[in-house]
N, C-alpha and C positions, 0 to 999 in steps of 0.2 A: 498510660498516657491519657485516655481518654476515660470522661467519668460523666457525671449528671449536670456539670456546669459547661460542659464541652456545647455552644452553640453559635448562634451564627455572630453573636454581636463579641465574641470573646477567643475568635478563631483566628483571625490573623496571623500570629507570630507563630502560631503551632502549623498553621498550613503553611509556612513560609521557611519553616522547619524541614518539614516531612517534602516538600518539595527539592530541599536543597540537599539535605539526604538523600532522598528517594531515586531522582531523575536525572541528577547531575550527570550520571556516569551512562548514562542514554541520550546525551545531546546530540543532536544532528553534524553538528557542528565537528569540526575532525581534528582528533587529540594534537598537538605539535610535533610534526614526526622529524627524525634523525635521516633523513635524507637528500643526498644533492638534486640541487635545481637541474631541471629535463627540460630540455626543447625539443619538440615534436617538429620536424624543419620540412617544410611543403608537400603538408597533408591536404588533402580534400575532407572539410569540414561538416560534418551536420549538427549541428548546434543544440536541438532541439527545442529550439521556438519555432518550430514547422517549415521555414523558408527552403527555399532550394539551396541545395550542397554548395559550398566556396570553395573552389581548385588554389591553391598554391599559399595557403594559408600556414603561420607561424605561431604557433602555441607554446607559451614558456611555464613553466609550473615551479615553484619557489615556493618552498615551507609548507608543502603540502596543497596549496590552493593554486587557482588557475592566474600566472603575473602578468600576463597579457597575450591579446590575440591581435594577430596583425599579417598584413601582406608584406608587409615591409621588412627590411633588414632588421636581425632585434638581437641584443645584446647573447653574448657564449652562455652558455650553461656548462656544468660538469659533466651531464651526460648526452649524449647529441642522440635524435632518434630518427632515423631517415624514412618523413613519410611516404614520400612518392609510390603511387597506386597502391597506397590505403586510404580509408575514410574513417573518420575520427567522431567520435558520438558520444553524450555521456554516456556512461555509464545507465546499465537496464537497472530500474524498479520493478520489484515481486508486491503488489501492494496486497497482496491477501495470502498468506502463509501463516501455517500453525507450526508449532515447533515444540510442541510435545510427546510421548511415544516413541521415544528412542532413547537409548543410553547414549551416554555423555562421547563415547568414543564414536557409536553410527552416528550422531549428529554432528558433531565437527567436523565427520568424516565428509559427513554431505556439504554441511556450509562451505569447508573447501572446494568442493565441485559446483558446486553452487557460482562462487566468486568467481575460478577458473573458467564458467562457461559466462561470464559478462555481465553477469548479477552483482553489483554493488553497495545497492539498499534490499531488503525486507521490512516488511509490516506483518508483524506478528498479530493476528484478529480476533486471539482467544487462546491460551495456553496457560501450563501453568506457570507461572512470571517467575516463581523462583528460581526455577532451571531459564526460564527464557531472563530473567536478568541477568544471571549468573555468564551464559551464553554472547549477551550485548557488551557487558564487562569485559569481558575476556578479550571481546574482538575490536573494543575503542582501545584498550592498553597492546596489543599486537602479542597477545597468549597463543590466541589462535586466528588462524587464517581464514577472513568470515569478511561476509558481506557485514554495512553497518547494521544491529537490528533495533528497529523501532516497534513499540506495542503497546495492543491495549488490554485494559483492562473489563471485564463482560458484568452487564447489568439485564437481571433479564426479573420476568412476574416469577411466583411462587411455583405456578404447573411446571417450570422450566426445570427445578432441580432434580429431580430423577432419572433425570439425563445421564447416561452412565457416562458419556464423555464427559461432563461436568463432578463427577463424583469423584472421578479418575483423577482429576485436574486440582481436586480441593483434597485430598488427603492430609488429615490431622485436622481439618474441621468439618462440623456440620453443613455439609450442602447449602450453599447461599450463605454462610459467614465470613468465608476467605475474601477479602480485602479485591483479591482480582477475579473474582464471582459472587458477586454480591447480587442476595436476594432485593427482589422492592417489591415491598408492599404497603398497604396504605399507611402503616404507620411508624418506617423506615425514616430515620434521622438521616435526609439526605445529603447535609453536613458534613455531617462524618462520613457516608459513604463513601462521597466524591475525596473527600479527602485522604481517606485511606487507601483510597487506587492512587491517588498520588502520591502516596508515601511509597507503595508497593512501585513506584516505578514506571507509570503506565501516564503515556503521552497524552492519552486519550482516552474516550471511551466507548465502550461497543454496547449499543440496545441490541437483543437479540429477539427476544417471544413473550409472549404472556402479557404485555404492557399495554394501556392503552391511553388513550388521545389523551386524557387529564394527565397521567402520571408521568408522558413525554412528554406533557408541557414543562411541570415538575421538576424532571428531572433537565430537563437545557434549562432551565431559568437558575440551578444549582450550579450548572457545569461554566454557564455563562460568568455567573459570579467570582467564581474560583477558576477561571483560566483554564478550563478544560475544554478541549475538540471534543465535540462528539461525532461515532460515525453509527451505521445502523445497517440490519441486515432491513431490504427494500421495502421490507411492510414487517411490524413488528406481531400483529394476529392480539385485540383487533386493531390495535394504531395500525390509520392506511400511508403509505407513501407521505400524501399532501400533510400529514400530522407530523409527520417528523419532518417534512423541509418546514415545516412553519416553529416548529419545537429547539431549529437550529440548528439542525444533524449537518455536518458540512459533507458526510458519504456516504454515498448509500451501496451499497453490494447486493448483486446478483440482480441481473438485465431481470430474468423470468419472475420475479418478481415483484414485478413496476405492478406487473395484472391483476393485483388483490384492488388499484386504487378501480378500479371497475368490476371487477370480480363479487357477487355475493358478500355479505361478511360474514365471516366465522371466528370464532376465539382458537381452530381446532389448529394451531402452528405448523405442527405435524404435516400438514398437507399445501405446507408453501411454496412448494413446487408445480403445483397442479391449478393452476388459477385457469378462468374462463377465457384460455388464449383466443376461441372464435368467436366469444361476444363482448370483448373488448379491441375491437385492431388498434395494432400500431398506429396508423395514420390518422386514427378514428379521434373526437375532440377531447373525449377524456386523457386520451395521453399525452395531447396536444399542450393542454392547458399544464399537465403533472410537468412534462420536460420542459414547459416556457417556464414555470415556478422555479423550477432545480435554477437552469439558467440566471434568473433574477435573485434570484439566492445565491449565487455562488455554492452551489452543492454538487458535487463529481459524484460520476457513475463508475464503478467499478464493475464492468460486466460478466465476469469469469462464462466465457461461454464455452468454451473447451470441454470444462468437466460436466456440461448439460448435451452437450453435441456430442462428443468422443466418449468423455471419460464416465466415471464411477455415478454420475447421476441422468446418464441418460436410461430410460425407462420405458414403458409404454406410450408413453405420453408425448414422447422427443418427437413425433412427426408433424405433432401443432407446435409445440414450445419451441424448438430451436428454428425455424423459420421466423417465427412470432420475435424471440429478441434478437434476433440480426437484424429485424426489421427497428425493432425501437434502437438497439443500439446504434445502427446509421441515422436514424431519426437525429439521437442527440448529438450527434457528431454535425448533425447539417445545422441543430439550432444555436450550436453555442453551448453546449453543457460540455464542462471538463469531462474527460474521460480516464481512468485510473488503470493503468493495467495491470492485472493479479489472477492469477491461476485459481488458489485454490488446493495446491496440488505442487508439492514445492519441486520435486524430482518424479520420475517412475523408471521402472526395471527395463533394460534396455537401452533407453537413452540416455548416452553420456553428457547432454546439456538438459539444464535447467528445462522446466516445462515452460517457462515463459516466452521461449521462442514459437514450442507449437500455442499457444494462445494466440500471440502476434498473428503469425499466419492463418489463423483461422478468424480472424478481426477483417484480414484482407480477404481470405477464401469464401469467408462465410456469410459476414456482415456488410463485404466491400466496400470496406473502405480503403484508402489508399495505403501504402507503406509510410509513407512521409507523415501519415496522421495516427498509424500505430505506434510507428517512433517517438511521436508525442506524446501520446497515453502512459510509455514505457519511460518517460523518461520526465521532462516538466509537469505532463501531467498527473500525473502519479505524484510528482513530489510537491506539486500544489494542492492536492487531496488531505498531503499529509501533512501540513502546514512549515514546511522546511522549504520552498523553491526560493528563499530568501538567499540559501545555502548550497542546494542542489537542483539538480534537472537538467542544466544547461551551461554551456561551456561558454563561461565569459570570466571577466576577471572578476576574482576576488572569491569566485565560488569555490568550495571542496574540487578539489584536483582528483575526480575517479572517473576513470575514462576507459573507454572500448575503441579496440581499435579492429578494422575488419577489412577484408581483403578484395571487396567487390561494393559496389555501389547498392547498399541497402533502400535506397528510395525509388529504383528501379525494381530488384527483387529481394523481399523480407525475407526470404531463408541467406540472405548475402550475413545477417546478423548472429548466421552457424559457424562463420568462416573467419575465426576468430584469431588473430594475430598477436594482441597484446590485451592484457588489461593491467590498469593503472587505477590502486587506490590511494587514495590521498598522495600522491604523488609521485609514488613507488610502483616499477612495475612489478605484479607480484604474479604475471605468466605470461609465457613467449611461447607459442606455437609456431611449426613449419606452415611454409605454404599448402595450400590440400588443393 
């Protein structure tokens, strides 16, 4: 398909091709399902535009989407669902999840637990696309029982391919030639790059290491042209922060690494965990200025603090770091920056829900911030990260019908989003739990 005439003034119809190919079958947007219209009859609502919960609220759902919310009396449905002391909430977003490293039967096995515990959407942030399309296909035609999944595809410098996770991910070609790990370097047809992650599928796309401030301009002024999101891990080594909100990256991932945009610079990636958390603070002007920019850009933070706090990345170094982004993370939460919320870390051994609940809790435990504002990050914001809140995030009419339902007032207490009652995707409920 592609040859020595493939360029920018001659690409149109071929990108317009490989998109309609490519993505079609990864739309946010939710397939037309075979099931009767539901009315949820006098739930207590949280919406997720952040307001206070509505008692006696009527939610009708018709062809999969939400046909109207109201207090008032509202037309029979086929299935009646009696909310009284339940609260009603979209559906949770996982906005940072890889979903590679498993056979076909443990990972279905999980996207079903996954869904069952009140996960509706994922964001795939690096895998390899052709299991993870194959996965997103399956779960928009109802093969298997899966949250929706969305994904990107990863763009990282040349030091980045020796990455044995990355090697793992690109089998059958040379490191940095797969379409959804593609190398850049200075003399990468960025054309075609962009173009073939959207052929491959990929909503987006993820700057990961190696890059710097020229080649992230580079690359969002390609992604801009050609209709691609870009998202970014939070300093790309040596692109700082400020290079990629200015280069157009709409999300940046991982709070702990806002600290490189004051941190020394190094090209060394490897150690992008480890920034100068005591001689950059949170409250100090350089972060000041880095989170008024996110905000004036419309750029979401996706903090994953869990897995720096709790999980598999906290290190020696957790006694300055994880204090350090609970502090920025509240930061951006007070100035106006979206917040995204995503693990990192899709399930773990032991816990039969989703990790995105201990994240949640630990946004309130850790970062304090409120429940009502983690609910947001999980849910509209998260799916305005991801360029779908046109479609999802928030229960009103005409949105995708995927809905949580839960047994106790989650804006009082965020583990109430453990206490799971129903979930409903696209219109259908597809689990019912007893009271606990």
């Amino acid at each position: 398909m592609f040859d020595s005439t493939f360029r920018a003034g001659a690409t149109a119809a071929v990108i317009a091709t490989l998109w309609a190919l490519g993505v079609a079958f990864v739309s946010a947007q939710a397939p037309t399902p075979t099931v009767p219209s539901l009315l949820i009859r006098n739930v207590t609502l949280v919406d997720g535009n952040g307001g206070t919960p509505r008692s006696g609220v009527n939610v009708l759902l018709r062809e999969g989407l939400v046909a109207s919310v109201t207090s008032a009396a509202t037309e029979e449905a086929a299935l009646t669902l009696d909310g009284r002391g339940l609260f009603l909430l979209p559906g949770l977003t996982d906005a940072h999840v890889h979903l590679s490293g498993m056979s076909w039967t443990e990972r279905t096995a999980q996207l079903k637990r996954v869904l069952q515990g009140g996960v509706t959407m994922v964001y795939d942030v690096a895998s390899d696309l052709r299991n993870t399309s194959d996965l997103a296909r399956a779960a928009l035609v109802g093969e298997i029982e899966s949250p929706t999944i969305l994904y990107a595809a990863l763009f990282a410098g040349p030091a980045f391919f020796t990455d044995p996770r990355v090697v793992a991910t690109s089998r059958g070609y040379r490191p940095g030639d797969a379409p959804w790990n593609r190398e850049i370097a200075p003399g990468t047809d960025l054309v075609r790059a962009v173009a073939e992650a959207r052929g491959a599928g990929a909503t987006s796309i993820k700057l990961y290491a190696a890059l710097d401030a020229a080649t992230v301009r580079r690359i969002g002024e390609e992604a801009t042209r050609q209709d691609v999101r870009l998202i970014a891990h939070s300093t790309v080594f040596p692109a700082r922060p400020s290079d990629l909100v200015a280069a157009g990256v709409k999300y940046l991932a991982h709070a702990a690494y806002l600290a490189w945009e004051g941190s020394p610079p190094t090209p060394d990636f490897p150690r992008r965990a480890r920034g100068d958390f005591a001689g950059v603070p949170a409250d100090g002007p350089v972060m000041t200025r880095l989170l008024q920019s996110m905000k004036d850009n419309d750029v979401a933070l996706n903090p994953t603090l869990w897995i720096f706090a709790e999980g598999p990345g906290k290190d020696d170094l957790a006694s300055l770091r994880t204090p350090w982004m609970f502090a920025v993370t509240k930061r951006a939460q007070e100035m106006g920056v979206t917040l995204a919320a995503g693990v990192d870390s899709l399930t773990a051994p032991g816990d039969p829900l989703p990790m995105i609940h201990k994240e949640l809790e630990v946004m309130v435990a850790g970062a304090g911030l409120t429940p009502l504002q983690v609910i947001t990050a999980a849910t509209r914001g998260a799916a305005h990260a991801l360029g779908v809140d046109d479609q999802r995030g928030t229960v009103a009419p005409g949105k995708v019908a995927d809905l949580l339902l839960v047994g106790a007032d989650p804006t009082v207490n965020i583990r109430a989003t453990r206490l799971i009652r129903h979930v409903i995707k696209a219109g259908r409920i597809v689990h019912s739990a007893a009271p606990r």
